[in-house]
N, C-alpha and C positions, 0 to 999 in steps of 0.2 A: 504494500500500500504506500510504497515510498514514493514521494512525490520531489520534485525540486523546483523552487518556488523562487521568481527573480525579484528582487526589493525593490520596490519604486523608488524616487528620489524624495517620498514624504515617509519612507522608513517603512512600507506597510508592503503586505504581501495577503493572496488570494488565497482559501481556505477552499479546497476541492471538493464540490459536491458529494462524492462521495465522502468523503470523512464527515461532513457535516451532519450527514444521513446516519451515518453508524454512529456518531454520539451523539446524537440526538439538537444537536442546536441549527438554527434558520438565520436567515439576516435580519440585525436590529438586538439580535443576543449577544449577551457580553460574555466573555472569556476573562480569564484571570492571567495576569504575565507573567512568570517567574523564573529564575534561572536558580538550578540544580546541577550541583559537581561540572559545570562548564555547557550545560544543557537548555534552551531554551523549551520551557513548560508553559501548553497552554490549558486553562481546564474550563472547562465551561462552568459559568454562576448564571444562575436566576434569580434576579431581585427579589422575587416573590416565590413563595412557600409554593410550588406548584401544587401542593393538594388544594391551595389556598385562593387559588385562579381565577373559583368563578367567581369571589368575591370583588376583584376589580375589573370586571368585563365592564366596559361601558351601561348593558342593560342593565345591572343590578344594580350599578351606583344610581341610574335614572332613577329606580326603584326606589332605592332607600331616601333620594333627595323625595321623591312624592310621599312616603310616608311619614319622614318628617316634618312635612308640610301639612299633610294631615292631622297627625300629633299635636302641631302648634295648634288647631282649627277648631281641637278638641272632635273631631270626625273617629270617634273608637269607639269600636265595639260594647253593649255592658260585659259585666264579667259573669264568665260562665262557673256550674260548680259541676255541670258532668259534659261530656261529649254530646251526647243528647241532647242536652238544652242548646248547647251552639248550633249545631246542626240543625233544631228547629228554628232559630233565629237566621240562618243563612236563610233557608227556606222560606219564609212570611215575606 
């Protein structure tokens, strides 16, 4: 899978489709730079928890910003004490 990669004159070099596929990173992903025992190390980082992902998708922050706004509006539910009684409340 060895590749040889020419460095532009901004220091940077192209990351081979295929390696990007086998470890998992896309463009727009960051990598970490490190140098070991005279070795140039790159490791892929995720800013974010990937289990934690679909907490920052665009739709769900839409979400949370409109039910915050509901919350300030006082627009909440009463409080229920079984399942049942919610569900007959969706329902009416």
């Amino acid at each position: 899978m060895a590749t040889v990669m020419k460095i532009s004159p901004q220091g940077q070099i192209r990351i081979p489709k295929m390696i990007m596929q086998t470890i998992g990173i896309e463009e727009g992903d960051y990598v970490e730079v490190d140098l070991k025992d005279n070795y140039i190390v790159l490791k892929p980082r995720k800013l974010i928890d990937p289990t934690q992902g679909w907490y920052w998708t665009k739709e769900w922050q839409r979400a949370e910003t409109d039910v915050d706004e509901q919350i300030e509006k006082g627009e909440l539910s009463p409080m229920f004490r079984t399942a049942e009684e919610g569900i007959k409340w969706l329902k009416e």
